[in-house]
Every structure is written in structure tokens, then in C-alpha cells.
PDB file of N, CA, C and O in Angstrom:
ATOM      1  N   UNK A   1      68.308  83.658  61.164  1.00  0.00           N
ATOM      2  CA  UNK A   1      69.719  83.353  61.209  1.00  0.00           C
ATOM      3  C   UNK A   1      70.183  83.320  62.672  1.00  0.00           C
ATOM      4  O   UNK A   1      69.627  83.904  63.602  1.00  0.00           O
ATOM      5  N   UNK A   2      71.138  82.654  62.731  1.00  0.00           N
ATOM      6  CA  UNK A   2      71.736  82.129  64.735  1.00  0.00           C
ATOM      7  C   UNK A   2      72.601  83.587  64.410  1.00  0.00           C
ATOM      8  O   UNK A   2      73.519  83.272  65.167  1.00  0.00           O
ATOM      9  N   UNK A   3      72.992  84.790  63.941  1.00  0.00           N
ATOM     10  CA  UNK A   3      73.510  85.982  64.453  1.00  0.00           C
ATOM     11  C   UNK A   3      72.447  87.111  64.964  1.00  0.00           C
ATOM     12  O   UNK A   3      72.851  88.154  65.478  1.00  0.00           O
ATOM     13  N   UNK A   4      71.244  86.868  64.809  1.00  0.00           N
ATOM     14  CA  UNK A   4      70.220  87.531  65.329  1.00  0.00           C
ATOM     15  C   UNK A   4      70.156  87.935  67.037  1.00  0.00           C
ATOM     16  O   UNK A   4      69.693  88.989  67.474  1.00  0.00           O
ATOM     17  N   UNK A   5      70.631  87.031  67.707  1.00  0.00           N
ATOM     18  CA  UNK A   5      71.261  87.087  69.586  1.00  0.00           C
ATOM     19  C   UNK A   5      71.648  88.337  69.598  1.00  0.00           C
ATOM     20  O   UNK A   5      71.147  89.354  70.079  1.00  0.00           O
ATOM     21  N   UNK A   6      73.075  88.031  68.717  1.00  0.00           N
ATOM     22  CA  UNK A   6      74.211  89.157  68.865  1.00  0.00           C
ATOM     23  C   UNK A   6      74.000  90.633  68.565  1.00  0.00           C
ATOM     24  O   UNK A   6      74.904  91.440  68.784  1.00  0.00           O
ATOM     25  N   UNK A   7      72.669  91.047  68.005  1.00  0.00           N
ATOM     26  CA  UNK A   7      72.206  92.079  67.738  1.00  0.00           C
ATOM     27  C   UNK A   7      71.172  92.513  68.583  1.00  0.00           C
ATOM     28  O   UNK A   7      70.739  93.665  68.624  1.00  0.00           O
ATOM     29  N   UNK A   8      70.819  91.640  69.201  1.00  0.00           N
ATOM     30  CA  UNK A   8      69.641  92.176  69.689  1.00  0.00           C
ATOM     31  C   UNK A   8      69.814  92.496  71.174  1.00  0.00           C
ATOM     32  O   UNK A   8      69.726  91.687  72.097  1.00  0.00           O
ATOM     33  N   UNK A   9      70.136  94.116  71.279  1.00  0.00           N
ATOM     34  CA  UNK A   9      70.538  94.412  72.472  1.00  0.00           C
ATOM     35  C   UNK A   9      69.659  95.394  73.245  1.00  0.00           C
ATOM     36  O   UNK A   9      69.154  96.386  72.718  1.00  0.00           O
ATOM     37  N   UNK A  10      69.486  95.007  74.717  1.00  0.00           N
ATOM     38  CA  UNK A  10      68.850  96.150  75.206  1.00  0.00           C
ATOM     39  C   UNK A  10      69.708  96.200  76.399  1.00  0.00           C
ATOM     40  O   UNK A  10      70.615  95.407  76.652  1.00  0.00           O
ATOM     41  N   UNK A  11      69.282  97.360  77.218  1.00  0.00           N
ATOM     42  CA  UNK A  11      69.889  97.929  78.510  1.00  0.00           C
ATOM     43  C   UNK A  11      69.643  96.325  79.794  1.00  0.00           C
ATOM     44  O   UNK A  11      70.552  95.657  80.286  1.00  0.00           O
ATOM     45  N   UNK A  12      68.495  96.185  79.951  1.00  0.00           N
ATOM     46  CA  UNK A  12      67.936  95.150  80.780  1.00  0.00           C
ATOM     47  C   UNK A  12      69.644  94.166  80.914  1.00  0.00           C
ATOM     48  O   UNK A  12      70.529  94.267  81.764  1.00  0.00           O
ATOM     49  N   UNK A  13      69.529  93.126  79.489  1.00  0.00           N
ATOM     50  CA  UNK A  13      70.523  92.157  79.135  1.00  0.00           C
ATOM     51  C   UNK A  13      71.985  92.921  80.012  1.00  0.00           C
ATOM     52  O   UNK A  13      72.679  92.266  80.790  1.00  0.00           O
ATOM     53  N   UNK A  14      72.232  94.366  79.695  1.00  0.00           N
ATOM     54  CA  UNK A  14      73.696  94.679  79.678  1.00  0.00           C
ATOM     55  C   UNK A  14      74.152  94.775  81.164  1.00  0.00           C
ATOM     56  O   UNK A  14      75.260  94.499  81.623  1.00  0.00           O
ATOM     57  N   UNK A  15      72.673  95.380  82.026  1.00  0.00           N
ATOM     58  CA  UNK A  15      72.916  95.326  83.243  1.00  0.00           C
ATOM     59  C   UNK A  15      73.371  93.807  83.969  1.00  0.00           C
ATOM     60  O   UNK A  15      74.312  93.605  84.736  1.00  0.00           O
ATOM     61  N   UNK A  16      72.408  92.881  83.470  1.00  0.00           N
ATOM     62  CA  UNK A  16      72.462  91.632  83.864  1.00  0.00           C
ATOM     63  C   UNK A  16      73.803  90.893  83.612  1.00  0.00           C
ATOM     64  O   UNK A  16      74.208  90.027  84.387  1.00  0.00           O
ATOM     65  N   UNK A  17      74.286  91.163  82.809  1.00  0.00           N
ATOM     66  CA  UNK A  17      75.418  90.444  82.103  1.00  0.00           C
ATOM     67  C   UNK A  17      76.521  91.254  82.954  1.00  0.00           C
ATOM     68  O   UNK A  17      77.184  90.589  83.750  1.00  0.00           O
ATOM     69  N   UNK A  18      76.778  92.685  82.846  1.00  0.00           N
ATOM     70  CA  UNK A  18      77.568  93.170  84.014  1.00  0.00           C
ATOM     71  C   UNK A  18      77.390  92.792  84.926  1.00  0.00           C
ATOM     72  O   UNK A  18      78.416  92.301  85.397  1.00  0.00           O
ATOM     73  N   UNK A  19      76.322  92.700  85.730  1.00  0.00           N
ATOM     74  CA  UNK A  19      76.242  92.040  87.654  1.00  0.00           C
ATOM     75  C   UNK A  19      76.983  90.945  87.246  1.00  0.00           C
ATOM     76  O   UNK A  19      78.178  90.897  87.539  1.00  0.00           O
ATOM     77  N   UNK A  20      76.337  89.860  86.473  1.00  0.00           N
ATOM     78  CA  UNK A  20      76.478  88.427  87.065  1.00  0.00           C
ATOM     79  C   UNK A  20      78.054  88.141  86.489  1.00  0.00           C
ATOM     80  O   UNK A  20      79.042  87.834  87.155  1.00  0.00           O
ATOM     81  N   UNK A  21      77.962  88.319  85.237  1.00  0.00           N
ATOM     82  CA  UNK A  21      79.757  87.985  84.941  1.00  0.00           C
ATOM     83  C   UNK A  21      80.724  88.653  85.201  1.00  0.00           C
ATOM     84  O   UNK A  21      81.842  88.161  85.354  1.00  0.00           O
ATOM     85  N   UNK A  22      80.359  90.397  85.335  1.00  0.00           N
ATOM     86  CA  UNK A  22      81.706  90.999  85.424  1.00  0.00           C
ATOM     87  C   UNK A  22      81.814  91.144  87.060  1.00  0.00           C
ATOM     88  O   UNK A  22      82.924  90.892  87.528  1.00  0.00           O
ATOM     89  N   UNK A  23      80.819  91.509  87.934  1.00  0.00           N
ATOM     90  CA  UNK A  23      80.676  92.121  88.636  1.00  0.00           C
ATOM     91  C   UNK A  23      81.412  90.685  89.847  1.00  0.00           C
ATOM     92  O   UNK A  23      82.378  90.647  90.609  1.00  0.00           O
ATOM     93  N   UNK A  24      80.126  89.509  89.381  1.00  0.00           N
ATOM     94  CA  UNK A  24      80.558  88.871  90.869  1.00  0.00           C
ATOM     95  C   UNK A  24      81.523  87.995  90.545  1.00  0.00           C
ATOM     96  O   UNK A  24      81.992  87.399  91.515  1.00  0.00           O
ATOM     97  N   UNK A  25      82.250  87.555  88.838  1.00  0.00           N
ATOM     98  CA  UNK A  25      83.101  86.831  88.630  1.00  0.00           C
ATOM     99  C   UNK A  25      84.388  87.665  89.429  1.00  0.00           C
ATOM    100  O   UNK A  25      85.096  87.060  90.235  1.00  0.00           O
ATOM    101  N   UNK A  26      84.603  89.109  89.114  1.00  0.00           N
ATOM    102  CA  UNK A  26      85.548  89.613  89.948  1.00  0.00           C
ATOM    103  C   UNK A  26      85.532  89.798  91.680  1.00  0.00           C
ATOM    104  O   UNK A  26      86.454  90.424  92.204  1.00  0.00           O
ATOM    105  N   UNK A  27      84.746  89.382  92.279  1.00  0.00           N
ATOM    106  CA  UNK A  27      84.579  89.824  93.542  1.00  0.00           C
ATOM    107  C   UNK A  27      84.574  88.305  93.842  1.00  0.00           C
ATOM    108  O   UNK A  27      85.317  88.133  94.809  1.00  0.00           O
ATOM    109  N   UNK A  28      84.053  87.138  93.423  1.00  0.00           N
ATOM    110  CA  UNK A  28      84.384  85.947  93.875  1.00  0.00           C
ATOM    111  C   UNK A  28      86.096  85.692  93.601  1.00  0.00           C
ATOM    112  O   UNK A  28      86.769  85.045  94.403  1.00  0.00           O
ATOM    113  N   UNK A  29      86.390  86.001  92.966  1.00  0.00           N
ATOM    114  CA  UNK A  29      88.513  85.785  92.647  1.00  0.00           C
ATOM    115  C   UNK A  29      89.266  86.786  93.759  1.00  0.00           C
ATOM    116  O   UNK A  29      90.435  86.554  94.069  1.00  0.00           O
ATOM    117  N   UNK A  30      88.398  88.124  94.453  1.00  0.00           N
ATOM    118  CA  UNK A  30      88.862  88.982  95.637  1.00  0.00           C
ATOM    119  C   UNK A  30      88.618  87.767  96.823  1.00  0.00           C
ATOM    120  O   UNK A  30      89.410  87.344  97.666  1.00  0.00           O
ATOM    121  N   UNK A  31      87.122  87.358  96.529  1.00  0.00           N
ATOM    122  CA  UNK A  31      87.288  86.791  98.035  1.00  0.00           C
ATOM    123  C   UNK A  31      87.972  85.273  98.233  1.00  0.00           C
ATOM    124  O   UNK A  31      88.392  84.890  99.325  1.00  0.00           O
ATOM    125  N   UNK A  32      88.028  84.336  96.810  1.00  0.00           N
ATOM    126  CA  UNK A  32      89.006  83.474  96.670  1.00  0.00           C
ATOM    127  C   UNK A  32      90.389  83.686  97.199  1.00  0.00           C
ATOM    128  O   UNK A  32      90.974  82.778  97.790  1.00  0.00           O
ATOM    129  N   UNK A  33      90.888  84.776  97.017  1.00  0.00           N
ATOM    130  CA  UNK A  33      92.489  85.144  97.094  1.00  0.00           C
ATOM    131  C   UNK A  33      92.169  85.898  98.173  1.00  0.00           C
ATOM    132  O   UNK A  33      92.863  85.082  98.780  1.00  0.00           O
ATOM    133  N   UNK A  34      91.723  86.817  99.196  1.00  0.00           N
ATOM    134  CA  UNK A  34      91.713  86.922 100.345  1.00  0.00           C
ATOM    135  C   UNK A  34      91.043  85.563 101.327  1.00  0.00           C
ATOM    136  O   UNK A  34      91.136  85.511 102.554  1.00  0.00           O
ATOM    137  N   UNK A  35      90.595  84.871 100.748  1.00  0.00           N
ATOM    138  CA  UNK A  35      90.239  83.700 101.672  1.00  0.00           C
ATOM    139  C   UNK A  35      91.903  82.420 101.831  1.00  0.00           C
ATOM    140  O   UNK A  35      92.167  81.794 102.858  1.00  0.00           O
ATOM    141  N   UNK A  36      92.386  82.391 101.070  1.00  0.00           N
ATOM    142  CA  UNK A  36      93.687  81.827 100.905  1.00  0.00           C
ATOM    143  C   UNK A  36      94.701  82.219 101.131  1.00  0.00           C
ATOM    144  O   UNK A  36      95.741  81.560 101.136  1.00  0.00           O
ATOM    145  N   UNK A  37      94.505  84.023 101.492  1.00  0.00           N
ATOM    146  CA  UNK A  37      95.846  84.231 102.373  1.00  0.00           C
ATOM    147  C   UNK A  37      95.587  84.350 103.734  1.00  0.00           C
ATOM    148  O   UNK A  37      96.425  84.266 104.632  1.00  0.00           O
ATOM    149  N   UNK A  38      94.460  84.538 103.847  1.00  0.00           N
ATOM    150  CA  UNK A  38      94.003  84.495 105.516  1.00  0.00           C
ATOM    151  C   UNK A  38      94.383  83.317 106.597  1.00  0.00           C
ATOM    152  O   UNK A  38      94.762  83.294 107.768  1.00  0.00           O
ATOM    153  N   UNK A  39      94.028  82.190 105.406  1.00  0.00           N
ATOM    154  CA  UNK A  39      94.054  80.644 105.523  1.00  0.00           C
ATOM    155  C   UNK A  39      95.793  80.102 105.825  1.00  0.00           C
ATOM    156  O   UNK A  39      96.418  79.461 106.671  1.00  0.00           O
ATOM    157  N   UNK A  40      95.980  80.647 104.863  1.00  0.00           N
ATOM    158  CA  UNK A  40      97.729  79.906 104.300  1.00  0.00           C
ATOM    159  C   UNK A  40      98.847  80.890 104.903  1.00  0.00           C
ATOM    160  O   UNK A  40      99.934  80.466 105.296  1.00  0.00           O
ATOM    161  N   UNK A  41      98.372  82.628 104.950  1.00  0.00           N
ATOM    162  CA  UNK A  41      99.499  82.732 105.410  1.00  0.00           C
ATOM    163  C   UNK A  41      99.326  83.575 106.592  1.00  0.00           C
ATOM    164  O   UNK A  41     100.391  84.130 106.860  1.00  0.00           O
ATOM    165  N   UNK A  42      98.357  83.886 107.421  1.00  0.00           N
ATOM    166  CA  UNK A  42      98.109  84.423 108.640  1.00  0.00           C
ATOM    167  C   UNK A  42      98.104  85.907 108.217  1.00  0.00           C
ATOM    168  O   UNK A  42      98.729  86.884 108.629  1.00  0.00           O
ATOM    169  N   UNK A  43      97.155  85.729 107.227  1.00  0.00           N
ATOM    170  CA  UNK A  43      96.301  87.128 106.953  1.00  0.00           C
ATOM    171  C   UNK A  43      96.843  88.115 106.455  1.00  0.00           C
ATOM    172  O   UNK A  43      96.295  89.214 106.541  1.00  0.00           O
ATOM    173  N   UNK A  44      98.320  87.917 105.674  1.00  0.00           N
ATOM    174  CA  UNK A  44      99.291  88.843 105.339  1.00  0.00           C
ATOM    175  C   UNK A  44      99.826  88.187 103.953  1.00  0.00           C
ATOM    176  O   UNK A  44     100.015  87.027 103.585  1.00  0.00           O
ATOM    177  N   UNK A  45      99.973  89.391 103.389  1.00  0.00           N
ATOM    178  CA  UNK A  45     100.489  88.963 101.857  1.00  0.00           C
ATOM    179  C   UNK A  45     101.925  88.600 101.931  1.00  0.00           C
ATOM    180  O   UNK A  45     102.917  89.270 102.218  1.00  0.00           O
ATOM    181  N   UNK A  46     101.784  87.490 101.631  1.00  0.00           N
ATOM    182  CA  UNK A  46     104.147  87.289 101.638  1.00  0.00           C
ATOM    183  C   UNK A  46     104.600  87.872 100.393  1.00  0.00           C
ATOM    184  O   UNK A  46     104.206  88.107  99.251  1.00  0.00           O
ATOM    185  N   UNK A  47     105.762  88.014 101.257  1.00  0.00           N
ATOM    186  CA  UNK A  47     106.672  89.176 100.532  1.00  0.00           C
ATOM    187  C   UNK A  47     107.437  87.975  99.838  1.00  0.00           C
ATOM    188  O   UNK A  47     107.830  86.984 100.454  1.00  0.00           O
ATOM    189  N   UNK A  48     107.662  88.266  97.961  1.00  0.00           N
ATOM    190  CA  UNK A  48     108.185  87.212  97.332  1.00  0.00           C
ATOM    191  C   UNK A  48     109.826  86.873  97.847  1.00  0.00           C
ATOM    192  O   UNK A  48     110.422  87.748  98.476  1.00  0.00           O
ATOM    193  N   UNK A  49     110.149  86.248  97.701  1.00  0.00           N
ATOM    194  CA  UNK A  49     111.981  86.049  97.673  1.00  0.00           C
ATOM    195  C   UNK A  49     112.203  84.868  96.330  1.00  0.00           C
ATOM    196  O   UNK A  49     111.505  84.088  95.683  1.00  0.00           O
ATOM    197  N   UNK A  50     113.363  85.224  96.386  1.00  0.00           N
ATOM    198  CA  UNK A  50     113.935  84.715  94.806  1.00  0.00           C
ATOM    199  C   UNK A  50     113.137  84.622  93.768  1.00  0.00           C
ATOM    200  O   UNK A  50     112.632  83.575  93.362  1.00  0.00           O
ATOM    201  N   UNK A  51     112.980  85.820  93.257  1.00  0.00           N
ATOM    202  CA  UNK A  51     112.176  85.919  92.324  1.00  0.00           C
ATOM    203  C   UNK A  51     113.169  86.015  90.576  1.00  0.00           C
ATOM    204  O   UNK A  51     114.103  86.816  90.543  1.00  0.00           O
ATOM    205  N   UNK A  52     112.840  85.115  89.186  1.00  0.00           N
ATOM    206  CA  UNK A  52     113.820  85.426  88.752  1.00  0.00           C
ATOM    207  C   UNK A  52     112.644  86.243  88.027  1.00  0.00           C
ATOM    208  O   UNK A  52     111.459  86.387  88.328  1.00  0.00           O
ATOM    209  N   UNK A  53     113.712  86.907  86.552  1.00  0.00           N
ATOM    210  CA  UNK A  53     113.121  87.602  85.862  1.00  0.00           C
ATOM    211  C   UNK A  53     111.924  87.223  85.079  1.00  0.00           C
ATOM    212  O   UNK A  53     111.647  88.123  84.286  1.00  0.00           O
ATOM    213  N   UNK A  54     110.994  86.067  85.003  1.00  0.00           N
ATOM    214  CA  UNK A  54     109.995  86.060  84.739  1.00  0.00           C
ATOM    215  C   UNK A  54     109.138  86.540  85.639  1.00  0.00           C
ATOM    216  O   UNK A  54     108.269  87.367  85.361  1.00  0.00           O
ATOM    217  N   UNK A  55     109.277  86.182  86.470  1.00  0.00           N
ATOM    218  CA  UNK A  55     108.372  86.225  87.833  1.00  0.00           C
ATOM    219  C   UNK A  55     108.325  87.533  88.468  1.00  0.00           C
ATOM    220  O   UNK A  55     107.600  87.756  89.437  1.00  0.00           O
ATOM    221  N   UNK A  56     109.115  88.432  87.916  1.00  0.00           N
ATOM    222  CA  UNK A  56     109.309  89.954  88.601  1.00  0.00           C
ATOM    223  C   UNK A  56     108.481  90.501  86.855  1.00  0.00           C
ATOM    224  O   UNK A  56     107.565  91.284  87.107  1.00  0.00           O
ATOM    225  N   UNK A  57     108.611  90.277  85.456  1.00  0.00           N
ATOM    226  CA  UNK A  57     107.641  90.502  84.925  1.00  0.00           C
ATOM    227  C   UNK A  57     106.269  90.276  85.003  1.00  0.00           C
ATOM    228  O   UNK A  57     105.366  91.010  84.602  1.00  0.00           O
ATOM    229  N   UNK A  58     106.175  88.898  85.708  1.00  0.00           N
ATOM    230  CA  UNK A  58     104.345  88.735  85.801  1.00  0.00           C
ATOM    231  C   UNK A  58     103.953  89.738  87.217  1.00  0.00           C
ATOM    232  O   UNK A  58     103.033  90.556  87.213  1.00  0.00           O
ATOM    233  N   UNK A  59     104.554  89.562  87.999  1.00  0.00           N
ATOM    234  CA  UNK A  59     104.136  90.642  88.805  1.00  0.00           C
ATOM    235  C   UNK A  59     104.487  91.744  88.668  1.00  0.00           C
ATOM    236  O   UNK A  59     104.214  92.340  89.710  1.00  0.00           O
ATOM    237  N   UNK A  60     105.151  92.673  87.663  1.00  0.00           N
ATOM    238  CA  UNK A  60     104.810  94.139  87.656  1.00  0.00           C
ATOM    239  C   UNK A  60     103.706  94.148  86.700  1.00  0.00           C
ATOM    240  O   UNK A  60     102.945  95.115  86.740  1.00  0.00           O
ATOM    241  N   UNK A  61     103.430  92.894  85.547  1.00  0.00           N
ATOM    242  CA  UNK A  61     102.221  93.105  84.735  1.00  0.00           C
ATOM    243  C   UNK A  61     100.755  93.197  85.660  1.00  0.00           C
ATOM    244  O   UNK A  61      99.891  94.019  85.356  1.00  0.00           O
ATOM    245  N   UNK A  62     100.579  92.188  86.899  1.00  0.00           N
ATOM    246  CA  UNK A  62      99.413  92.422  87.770  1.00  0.00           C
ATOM    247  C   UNK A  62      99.204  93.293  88.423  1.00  0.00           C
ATOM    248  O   UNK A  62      98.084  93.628  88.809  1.00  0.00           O
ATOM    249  N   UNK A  63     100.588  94.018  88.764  1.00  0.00           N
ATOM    250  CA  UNK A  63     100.220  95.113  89.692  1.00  0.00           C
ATOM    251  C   UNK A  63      99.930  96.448  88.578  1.00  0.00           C
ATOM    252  O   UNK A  63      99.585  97.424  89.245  1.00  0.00           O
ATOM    253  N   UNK A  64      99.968  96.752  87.160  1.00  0.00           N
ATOM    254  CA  UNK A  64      99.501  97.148  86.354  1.00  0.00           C
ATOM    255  C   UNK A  64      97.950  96.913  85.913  1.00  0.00           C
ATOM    256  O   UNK A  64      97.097  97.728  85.561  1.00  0.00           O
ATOM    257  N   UNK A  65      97.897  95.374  86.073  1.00  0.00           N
ATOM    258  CA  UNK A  65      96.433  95.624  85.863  1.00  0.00           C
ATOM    259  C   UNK A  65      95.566  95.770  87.309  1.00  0.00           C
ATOM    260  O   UNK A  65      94.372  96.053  87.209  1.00  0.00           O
ATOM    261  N   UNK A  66      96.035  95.618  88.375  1.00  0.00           N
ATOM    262  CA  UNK A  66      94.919  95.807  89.276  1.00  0.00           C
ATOM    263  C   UNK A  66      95.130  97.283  89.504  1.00  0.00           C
ATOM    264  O   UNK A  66      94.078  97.806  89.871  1.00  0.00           O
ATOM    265  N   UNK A  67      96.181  98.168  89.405  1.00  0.00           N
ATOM    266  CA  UNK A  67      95.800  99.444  89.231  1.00  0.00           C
ATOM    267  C   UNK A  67      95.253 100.095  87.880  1.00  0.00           C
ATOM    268  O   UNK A  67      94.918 101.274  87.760  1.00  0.00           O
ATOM    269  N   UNK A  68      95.229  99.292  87.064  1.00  0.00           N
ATOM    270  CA  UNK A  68      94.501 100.039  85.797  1.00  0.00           C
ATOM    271  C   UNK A  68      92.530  99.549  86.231  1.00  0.00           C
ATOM    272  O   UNK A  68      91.545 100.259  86.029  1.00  0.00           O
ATOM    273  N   UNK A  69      92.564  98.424  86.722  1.00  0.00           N
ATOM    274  CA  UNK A  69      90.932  98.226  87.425  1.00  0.00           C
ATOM    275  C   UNK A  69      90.859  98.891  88.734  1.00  0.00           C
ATOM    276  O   UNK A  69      89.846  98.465  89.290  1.00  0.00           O
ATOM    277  N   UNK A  70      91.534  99.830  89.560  1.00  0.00           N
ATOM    278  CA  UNK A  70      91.328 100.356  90.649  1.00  0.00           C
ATOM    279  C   UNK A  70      90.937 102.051  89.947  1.00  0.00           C
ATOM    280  O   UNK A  70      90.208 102.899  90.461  1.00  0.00           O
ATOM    281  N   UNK A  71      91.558 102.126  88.878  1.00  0.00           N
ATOM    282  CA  UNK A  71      91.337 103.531  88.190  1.00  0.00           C
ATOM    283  C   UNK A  71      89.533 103.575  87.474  1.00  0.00           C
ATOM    284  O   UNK A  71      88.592 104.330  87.227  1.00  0.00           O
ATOM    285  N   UNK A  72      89.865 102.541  87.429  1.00  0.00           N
ATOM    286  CA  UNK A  72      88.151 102.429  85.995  1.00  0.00           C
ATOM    287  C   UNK A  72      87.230 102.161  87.439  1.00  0.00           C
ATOM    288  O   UNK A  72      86.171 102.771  87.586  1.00  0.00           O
ATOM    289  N   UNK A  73      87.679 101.292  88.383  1.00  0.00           N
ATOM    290  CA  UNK A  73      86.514 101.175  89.513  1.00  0.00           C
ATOM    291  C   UNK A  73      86.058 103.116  90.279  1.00  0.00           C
ATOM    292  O   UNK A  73      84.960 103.562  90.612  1.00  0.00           O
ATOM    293  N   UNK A  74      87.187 103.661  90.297  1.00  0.00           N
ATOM    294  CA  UNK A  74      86.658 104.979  91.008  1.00  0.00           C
ATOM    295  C   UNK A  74      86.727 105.676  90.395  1.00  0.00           C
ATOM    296  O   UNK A  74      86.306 106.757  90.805  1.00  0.00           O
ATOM    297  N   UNK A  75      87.322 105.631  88.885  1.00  0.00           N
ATOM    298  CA  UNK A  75      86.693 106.540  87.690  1.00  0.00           C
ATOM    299  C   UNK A  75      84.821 106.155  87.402  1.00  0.00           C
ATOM    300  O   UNK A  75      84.173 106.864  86.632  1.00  0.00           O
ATOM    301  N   UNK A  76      84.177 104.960  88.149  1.00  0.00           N
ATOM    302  CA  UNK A  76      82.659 104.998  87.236  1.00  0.00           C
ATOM    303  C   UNK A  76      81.813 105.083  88.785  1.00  0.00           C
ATOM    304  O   UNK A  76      80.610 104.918  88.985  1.00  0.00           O
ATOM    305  N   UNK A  77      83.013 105.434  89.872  1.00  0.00           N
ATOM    306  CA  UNK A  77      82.140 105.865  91.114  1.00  0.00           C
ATOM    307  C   UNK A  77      81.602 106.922  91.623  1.00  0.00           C
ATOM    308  O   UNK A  77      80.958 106.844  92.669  1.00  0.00           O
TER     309      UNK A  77
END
């Protein structure tokens, strides 16, 4: 049966699958977005202006999740 994959797990696979998707998909989107503010705005994060209320929700939701991944990164260090 094609669900036979999905079961068949060892340590080897889990490491591999962490490096390559979790590990460098997130560290290529760090150095994407530090390569584009370096570029675009002289190496400094701009400070938003006129922001309406969507836009002050999506950014308190990111700054939630990059501190909920700054907790799990030096919680497994």
C-alpha cells in the first residue's frame, strides 16, 4: 500500500528532514531578509509609519512568533 512511507520511520530520515527543511529553509528566509535590509535600507530595520490596524495586527502576530521560535531555539540549546 502507498501509506507504507508514512510509517516507516527511523532516526537517520528525522535528522535529515530537520537539517534540510527545517533547519536551512529557516536560515535561508534569515539571510534573505537580512540580505534585503542591508541592501534596501542601509543595514537598519525601518521603523513602520502609518500603520493601520491590520498591519499593527500582522506585526504583533510576527513578533509573537519569532519570539515563540527564539524560546524553542534556546529551550533545545
Amino acid at each position: 500500500m502507498p501509506e507504507t512511507n508514512d510509517t516507516d520511520f527511523s532516526w537517520r530520515e528525522y535528522v535529515r528532514r530537520n537539517n534540510d527543511e527545517l533547519v536551512a529553509t529557516y536560515g535561508n528566509l534569515a539571510h534573505r531578509v537580512l540580505t534585503l535590509t542591508y541592501r534596501n535600507f542601509e543595514g537598519k530595520v525601518p521603523v513602520p509609519v502609518n500603520l493601520d490596524e491590520t498591519d499593527r495586527l500582522m506585526a504583533a502576530s510576527c513578533k509573537e512568533v519569532f519570539e515563540e521560535v527564539d524560546d524553542s531555539l534556546t529551550a533545545a540549546s
